[in-house]
C-alpha positions in Angstrom: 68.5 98.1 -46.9 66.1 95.8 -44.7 69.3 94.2 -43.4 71.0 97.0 -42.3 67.3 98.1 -40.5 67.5 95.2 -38.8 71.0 95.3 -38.0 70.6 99.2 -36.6 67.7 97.8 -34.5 69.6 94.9 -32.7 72.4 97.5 -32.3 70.2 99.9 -30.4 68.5 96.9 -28.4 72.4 95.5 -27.3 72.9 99.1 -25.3 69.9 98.9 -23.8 71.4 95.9 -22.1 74.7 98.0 -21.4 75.9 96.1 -18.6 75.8 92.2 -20.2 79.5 91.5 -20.9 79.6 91.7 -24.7 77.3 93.1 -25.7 79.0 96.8 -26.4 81.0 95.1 -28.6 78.1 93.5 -30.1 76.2 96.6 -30.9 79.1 98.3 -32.5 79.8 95.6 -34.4 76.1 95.2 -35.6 76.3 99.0 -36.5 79.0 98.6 -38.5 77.7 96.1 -40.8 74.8 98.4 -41.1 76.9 100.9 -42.2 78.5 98.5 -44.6 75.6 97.1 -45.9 73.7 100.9 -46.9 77.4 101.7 -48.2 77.8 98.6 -50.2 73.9 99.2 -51.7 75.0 102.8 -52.5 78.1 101.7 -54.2 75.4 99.5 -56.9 73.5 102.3 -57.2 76.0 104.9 -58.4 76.6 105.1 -62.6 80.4 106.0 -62.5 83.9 105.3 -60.8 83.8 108.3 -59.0 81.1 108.0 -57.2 81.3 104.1 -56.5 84.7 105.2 -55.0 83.3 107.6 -52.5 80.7 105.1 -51.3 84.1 102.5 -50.4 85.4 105.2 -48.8 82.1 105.2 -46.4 82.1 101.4 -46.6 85.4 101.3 -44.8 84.8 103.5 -42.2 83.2 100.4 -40.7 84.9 97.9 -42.7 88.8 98.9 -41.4 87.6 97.7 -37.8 85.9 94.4 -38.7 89.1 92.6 -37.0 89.5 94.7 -34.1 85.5 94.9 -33.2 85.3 90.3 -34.3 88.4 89.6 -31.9 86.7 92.7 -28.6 83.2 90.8 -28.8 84.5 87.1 -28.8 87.1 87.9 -26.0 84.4 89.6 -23.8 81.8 87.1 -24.7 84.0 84.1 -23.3 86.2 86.1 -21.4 89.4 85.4 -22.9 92.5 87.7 -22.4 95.3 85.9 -22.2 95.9 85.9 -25.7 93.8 88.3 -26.8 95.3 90.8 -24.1 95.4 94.9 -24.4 98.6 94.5 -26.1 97.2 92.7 -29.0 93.9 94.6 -29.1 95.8 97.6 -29.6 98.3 96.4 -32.3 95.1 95.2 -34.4 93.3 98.4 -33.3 96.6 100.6 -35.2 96.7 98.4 -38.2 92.8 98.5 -38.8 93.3 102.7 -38.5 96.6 102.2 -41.1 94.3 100.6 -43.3 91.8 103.2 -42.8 94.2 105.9 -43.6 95.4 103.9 -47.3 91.7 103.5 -48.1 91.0 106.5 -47.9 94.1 108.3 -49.7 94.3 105.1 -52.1 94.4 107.4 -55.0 97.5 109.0 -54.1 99.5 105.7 -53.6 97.7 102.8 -54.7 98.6 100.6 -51.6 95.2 99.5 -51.0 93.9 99.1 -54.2 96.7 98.8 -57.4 94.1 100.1 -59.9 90.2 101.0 -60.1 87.9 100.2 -62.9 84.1 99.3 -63.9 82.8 95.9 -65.0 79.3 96.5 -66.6 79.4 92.2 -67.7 76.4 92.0 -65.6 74.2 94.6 -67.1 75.1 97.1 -64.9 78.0 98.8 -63.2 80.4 97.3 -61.0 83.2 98.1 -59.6 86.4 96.5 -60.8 89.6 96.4 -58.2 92.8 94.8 -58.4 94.2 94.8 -55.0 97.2 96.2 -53.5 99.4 94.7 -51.1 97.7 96.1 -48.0 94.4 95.0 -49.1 95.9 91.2 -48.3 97.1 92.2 -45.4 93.5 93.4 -44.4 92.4 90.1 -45.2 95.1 88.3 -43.2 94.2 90.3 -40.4 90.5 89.7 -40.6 90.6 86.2 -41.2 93.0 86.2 -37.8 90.2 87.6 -35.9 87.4 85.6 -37.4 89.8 82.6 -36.4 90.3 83.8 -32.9 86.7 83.8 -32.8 85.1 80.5 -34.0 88.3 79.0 -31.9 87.0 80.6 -28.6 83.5 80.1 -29.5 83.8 76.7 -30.4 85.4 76.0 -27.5 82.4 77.6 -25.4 79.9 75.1 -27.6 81.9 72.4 -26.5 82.1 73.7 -22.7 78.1 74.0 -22.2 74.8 72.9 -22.2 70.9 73.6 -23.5 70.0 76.8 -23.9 73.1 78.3 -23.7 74.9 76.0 -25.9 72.3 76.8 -28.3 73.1 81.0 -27.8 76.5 79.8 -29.2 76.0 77.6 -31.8 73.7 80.7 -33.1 76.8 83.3 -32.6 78.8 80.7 -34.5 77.1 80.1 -37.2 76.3 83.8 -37.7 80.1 84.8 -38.0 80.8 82.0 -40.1 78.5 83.2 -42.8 80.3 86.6 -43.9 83.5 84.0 -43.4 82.3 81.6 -46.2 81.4 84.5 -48.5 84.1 86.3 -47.9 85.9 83.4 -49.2 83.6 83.0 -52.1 84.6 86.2 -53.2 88.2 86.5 -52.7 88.3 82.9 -54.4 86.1 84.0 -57.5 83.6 82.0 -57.3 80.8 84.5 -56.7 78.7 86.7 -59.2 81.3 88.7 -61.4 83.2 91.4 -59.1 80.1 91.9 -56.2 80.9 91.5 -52.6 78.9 88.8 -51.3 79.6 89.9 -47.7 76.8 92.1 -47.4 74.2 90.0 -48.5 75.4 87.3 -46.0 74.4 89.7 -43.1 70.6 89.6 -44.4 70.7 85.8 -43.0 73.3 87.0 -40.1 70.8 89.5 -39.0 67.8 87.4 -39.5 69.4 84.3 -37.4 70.3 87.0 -34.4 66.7 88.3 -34.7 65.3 84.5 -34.3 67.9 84.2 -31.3 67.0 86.9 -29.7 63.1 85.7 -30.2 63.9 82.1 -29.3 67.0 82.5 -26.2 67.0 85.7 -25.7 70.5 86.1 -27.4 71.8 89.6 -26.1 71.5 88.1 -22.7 74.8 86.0 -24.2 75.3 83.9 -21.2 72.5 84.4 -18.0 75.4 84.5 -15.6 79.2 85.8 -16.8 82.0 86.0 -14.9 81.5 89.3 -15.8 77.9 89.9 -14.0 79.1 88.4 -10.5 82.7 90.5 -10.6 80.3 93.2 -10.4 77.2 92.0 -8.5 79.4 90.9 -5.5 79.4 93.0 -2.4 83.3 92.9 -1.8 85.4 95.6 -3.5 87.9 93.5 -6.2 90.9 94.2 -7.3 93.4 92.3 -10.3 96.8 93.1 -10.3 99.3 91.6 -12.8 102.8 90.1 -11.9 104.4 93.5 -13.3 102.2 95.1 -11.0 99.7 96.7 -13.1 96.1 97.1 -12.4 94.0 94.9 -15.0 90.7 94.8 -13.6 88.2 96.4 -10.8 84.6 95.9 -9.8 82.3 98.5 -9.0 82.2 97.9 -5.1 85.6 99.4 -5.5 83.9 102.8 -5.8 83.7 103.7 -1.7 87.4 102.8 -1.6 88.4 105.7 -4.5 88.6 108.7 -1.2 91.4 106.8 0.2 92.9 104.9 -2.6 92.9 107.4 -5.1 90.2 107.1 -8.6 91.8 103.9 -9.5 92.4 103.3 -13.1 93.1 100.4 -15.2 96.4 99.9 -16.8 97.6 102.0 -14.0 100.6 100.7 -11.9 99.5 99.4 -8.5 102.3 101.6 -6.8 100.8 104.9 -7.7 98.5 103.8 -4.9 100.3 103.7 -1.7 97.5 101.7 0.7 97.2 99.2 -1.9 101.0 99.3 -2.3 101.5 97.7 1.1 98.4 96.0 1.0 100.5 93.6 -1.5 103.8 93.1 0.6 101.6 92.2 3.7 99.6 88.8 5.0 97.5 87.1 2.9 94.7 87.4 5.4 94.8 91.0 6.8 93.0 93.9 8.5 93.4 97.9 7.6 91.5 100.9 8.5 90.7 103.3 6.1 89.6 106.3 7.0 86.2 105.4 9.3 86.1 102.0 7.5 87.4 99.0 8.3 88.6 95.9 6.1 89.4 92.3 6.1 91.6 92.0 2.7 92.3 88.2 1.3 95.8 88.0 -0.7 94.6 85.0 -3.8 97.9 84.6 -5.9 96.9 84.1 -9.7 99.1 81.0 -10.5 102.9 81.2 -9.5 104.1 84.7 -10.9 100.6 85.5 -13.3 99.3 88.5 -10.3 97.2 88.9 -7.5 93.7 89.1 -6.5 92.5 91.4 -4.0 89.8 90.9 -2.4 88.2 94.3 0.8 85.9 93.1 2.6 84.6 95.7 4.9 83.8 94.6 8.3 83.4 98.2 9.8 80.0 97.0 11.1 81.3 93.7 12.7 84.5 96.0 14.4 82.9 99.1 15.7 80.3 96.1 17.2 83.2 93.8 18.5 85.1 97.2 20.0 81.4 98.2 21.8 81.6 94.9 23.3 84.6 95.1 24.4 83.8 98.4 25.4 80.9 97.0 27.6 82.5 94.1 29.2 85.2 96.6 30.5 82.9 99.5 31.4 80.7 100.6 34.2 76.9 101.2 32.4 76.1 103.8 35.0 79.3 105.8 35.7 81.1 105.0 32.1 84.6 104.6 34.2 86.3 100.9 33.7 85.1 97.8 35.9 86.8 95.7 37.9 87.6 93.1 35.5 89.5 96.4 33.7 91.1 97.0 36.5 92.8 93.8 37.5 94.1 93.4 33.7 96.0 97.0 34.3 97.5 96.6 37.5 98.6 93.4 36.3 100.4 95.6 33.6 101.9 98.1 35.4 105.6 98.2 35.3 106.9 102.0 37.2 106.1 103.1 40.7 103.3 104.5 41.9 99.9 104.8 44.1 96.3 103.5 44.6 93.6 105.3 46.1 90.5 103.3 47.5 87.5 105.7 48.0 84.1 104.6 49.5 81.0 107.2 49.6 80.0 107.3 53.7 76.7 106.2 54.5 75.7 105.8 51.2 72.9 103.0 52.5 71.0 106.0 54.0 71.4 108.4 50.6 69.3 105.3 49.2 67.2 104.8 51.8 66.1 108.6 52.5 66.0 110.0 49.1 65.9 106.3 46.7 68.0 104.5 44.8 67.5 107.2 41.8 69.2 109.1 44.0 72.1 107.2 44.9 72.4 106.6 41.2 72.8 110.8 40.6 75.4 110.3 43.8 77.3 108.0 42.4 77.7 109.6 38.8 78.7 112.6 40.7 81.7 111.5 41.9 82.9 109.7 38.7 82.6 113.0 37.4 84.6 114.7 40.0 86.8 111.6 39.8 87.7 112.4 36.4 88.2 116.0 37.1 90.6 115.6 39.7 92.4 112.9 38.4 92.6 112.5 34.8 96.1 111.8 34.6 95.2 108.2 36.6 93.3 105.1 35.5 89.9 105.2 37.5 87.4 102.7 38.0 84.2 101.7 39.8 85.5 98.7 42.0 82.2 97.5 43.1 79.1 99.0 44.8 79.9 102.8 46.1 83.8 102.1 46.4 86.1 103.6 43.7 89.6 103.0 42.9 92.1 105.0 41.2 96.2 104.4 39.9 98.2 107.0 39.3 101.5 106.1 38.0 104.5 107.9 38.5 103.2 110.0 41.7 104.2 109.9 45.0 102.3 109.2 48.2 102.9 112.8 49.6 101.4 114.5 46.3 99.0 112.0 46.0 97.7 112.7 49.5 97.5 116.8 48.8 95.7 115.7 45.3 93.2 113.1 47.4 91.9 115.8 50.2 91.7 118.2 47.3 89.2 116.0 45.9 87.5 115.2 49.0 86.5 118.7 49.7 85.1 119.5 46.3 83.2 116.5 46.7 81.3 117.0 50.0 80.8 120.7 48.9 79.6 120.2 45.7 76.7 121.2 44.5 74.0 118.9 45.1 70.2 117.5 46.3 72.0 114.4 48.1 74.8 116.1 50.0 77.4 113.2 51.5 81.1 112.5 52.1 83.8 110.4 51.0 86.4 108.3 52.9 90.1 107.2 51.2 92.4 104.7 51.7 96.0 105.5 49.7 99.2 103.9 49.6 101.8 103.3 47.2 100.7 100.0 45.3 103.5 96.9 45.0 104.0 95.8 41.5 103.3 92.2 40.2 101.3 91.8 44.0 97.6 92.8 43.2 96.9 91.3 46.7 99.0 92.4 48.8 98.4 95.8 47.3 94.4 95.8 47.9 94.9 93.9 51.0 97.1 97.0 52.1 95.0 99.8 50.6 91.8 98.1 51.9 92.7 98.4 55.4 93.9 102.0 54.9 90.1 102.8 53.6 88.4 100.9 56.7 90.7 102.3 59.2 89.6 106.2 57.7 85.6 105.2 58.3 86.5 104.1 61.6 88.6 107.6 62.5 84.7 109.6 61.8 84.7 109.4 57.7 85.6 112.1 55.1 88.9 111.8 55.5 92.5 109.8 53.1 94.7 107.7 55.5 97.7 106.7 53.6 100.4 103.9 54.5 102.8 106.1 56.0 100.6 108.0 58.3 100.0 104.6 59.7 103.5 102.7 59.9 104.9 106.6 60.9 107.2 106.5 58.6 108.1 109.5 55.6 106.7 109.5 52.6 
């Protein structure tokens, strides 16, 4: 009864630390001894067959899943999967229920256990089994896990240092007591017909309790593969070779909108981003919704699966497109810059115009009314810039002068569009009335030169005909348009 206390307790205190790979496993395991052990003391107690029988029955509620709950805590202890992958855990998870379901009904078939009796050669009564064939293949199937176990642990011994060496050599020694007198009792070597097993987790339970006193033992190891998969900022994501999701991370959890509540076990094409995520670079970038992601490719081996790794770099992007935003924009009027400008025309690839405006006198809007003022001025006529002509590429070419491409229009229209504009400008309403004068002509592709040679002489010939007026190309050679 004291070890199954202590057992409960060091069951309760492995889910406080929840999140420690192992440790689930762990606690469930530890509760299950307990439930063994107040069982197997209840079973000593009782004075007939009958009774005895129903405590087994409780006994192997816990006892059925020894194998399956020895083979979950020493693969997520070392994390080890290969071989003990889902596929096996759930084979030994069906055979532990099987046996389960014989215990239980033993009376009806005698699978379990071939006949029941009591020994009372020690003084008191015992229970007296001969075993069925199922009951040896319980035992074949525990001692496989118990096997897996002190395999993969030993290996872990061997694989560290210090402290946590030490953690292992205690979590070995622990599962190799109820080994050793498990065998003591199958063998016969033990006390008449009692299970030594039980006992064995008095010293079990009091070598976890002086591990968790002197290392801390539920900590297992201080750092597991398991704590940095989900401590690490970038959302993670394992698929197999088969294409089947095996393992995510908890940064995943901002990508579920988009991707879908991804589930383990779940095949990676039910997801259709992260479907063509897989056929595409190693190194790539996607946009997902508002966020954006730098995704590294890592292939697991030749054929064994992929890892993929989002990194999200919406910060870095929305910063890099401001800049670029910046070094291609005009702070005050928020139309493109020069620089902009150049890079377009030398795009352009159809016919079309270019308008060169200059605000008239624009010296003497600054010095009567200040250069606030001729800051207001020249965010007015951006604004009636992009009213008029929205449909063209406009930007501040330097100082008060203003150029704008229209593609695809003609000089004639263009002409009709540009005094349009140059009315609503000078009669707008505003403190810091002035005019506009407009040079236009159709531009010469692939000759940026040429072009604003052409357009600038158009604009200087219109402030020396009085201002507030467009001269185009044609009005000046006299030909059409």
């Amino acid at each position: 009864m004291i070890s199954s206390l202590v057992l409960i307790t060091l069951g309760l205190i492995g889910f406080r630390h929840n999140g420690i790979s192992g440790v689930k496993a762990f606690s469930v395991l530890m509760f299950a001894m307990a439930i063994h052990t107040i069982a197997y003391g209840f079973e000593l107690l009782s004075p007939n067959l009958e009774s005895m029988y129903m405590w087994i029955r409780v006994e192997y509620i816990a006892m059925s899943f020894y194998p399956f709950l020895i083979m979950w805590f020493a693969r997520e202890y070392v994390g080890e999967r290969k071989f003990a992958n889902r596929y096996l855990m759930g084979i030994l998870l069906g055979l532990n229920v099987i046996t389960l379901f014989l215990v239980q009904t033993n009376p009806i078939h005698g699978w379990y256990y071939a006949h029941l009796g009591v020994d009372t050669s020690l003084g008191f009564p015992i229970m007296a089994i001969e075993k069925g064939f199922w009951y040896w293949v319980q035992v074949t199937v525990l001692y496989f896990a118990i096997g897996y176990a002190l395999i993969v642990l030993l290996k872990r011994i061997l694989e560290t240092r210090g402290s946590s060496r030490r953690r292992v050599v205690l979590i070995f020694v622990g599962m190799l007591m109820p080994l050793v007198a498990s065998i003591i009792y199958l063998s016969g070597w033990g006390i008449g017909q009692i299970d030594l097993s039980p006992f064995s987790y008095i010293f079990l339970s009091i070598l976890v309790a002086s591990g968790l006193y002197r290392y801390d033992i539920l900590f297992l190891s201080e750092v597991t593969h398991e704590m940095i998969f989900n401590t690490i900022d970038e959302a993670v994501i394992v698929v197999d070779g088969e294409g089947f999701i095996l393992k995510i991370n908890r940064a995943t959890g901002p990508l579920f909108d988009a991707l879908g509540e991804l589930r383990v076990g779940e095949l990676v094409n039910q997801y259709r981003v992260l479907a063509h995520v897989l056929i595409g670079n190693m190194i790539q970038t996607v946009t997902i919704g508002a966020q954006h992601y730098q995704i590294h490719l890592i292939p697991i081996g030749k054929h064994h699966g992929t890892i993929v790794v989002f990194s999200d770099v919406t910060e870095l992007t929305n910063a890099k497109k401001q800049l670029e935003t910046l070094s291609i924009t005009d702070q005050l009027t928020k139309l493109y810059n020069r620089r902009y400008f150049v890079d377009y025309f030398d795009q352009l690839d159809g016919d079309g115009v270019v308008m060169l405006l200059d605000i008239d006198q624009f010296k003497d809007v600054n010095d009567q009314y200040g250069h606030p003022a001729g800051d207001v001025v020249l965010q007015e006529i951006a604004r009636f810039l992009n009213e008029h002509f929205a449909d063209g590429m406009i930007c501040r070419y330097g100082g008060e002068e203003f150029v704008v491409i229209i593609e695809g229009e003609t000089t004639k229209i263009a002409k009709e569009r540009a005094e349009t504009f140059r009315e609503a400008f000078q009669y707008r309403k505003t403190e810091f009335p002035c005019t506009v004068s407009i040079g236009l002509c159709a531009y010469e592709k692939g000759n940026y030169s040429n072009t604003m040679n052409l357009v600038d002489k158009l604009l200087y010939q219109a402030k020396n005909t009085g201002r507030n007026c467009v001269v185009t190309d044609a009005e000046v050679t006299g030909n059409g348009n």
